[in-house]
C-alpha positions in Angstrom: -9.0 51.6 56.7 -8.3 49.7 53.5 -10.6 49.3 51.1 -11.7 45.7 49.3 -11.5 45.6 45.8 -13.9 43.6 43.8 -14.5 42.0 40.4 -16.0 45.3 39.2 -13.3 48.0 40.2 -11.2 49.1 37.3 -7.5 48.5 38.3 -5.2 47.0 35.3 -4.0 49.0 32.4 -4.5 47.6 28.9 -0.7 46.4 28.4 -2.0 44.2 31.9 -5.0 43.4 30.8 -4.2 42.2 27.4 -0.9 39.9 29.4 -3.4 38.6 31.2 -6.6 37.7 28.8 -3.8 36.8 26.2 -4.7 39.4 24.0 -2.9 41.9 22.0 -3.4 45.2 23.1 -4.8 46.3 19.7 -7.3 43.3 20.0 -8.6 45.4 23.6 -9.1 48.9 21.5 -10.9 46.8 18.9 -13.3 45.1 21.6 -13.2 48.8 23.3 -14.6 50.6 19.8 -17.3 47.5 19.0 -18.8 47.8 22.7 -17.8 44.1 23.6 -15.8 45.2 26.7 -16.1 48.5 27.3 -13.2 49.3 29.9 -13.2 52.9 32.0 -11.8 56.2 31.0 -9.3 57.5 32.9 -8.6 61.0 32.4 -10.3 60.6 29.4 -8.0 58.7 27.7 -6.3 55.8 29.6 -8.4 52.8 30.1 -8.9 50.4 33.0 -10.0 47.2 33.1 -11.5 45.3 36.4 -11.3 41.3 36.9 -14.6 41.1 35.4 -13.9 43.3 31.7 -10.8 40.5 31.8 -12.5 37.4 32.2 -15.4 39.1 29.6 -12.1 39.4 27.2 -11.1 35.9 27.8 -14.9 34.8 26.6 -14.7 36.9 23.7 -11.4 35.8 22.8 -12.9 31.6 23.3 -16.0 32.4 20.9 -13.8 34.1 18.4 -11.5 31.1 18.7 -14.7 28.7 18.3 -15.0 30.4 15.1 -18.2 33.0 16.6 -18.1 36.2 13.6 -18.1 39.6 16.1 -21.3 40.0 15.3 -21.9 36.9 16.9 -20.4 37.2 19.9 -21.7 40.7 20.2 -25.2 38.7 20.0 -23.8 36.2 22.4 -23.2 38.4 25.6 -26.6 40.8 25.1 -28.5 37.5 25.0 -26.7 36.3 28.8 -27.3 39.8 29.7 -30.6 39.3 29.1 -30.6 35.7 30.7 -28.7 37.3 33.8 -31.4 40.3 34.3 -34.2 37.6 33.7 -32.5 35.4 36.7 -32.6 38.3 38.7 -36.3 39.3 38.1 -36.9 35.7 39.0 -34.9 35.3 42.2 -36.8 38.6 43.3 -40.7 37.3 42.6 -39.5 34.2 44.0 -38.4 35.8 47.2 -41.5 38.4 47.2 -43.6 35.5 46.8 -41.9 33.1 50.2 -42.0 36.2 52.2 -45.9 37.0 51.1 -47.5 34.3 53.9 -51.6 35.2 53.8 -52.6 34.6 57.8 -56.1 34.3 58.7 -57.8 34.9 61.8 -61.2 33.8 62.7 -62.7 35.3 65.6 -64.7 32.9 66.6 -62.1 29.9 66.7 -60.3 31.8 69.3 -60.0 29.5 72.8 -60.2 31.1 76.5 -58.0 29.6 79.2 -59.9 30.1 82.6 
């Protein structure tokens, strides 16, 4: 049985990874050692990206080019984390709340059929 990959699973090296955010390769370690993309250890060494570390590279790489300071961008993606996790609380009240119908019965409304 094959398995699907998605956006999460780490599959491309950084020589890949930077040919594909456009990106030099020390640009990746950089990102790596500041926690903006933070890529999987293989072996302890090797890292991997997944689709979504490389499109996260290719955001970093547009807010550095709009002139965003690290520290910036760094502030950037914790605040749409934040924004993200904040969507998700919502979408679950939201949904707790449709699913929560209060039903009342009243005894004495009830009709006989004879």
């Amino acid at each position: 049985m094959s398995r699907m990959l998605d956006e999460d699973t780490p599959v491309f090296a950084i020589s890949v990874a930077a040919r594909l955010s456009g990106l030099h390769p020390q640009t990746l370690r950089q990102y790596d050692r500041l926690g903006l993309v933070v890529p999987e250890r293989v072996g302890g060494r090797n890292r991997l990206y997944s689709a979504r570390d490389i499109a996260r590279l290719q955001e970093v790489a547009d807010l550095s080019a709009a002139g965003v300071s690290l520290t910036g961008i760094q502030r950037v993606l914790e605040l749409e984390a934040e924004v993200a996790q904040l969507r998700r609380q919502l979408h679950e009240l939201t949904s707790e709340k449709a699913s929560t119908a209060l039903v009342l019965w009243n005894p004495q409304r009830r009709r006989t059929s004879r």
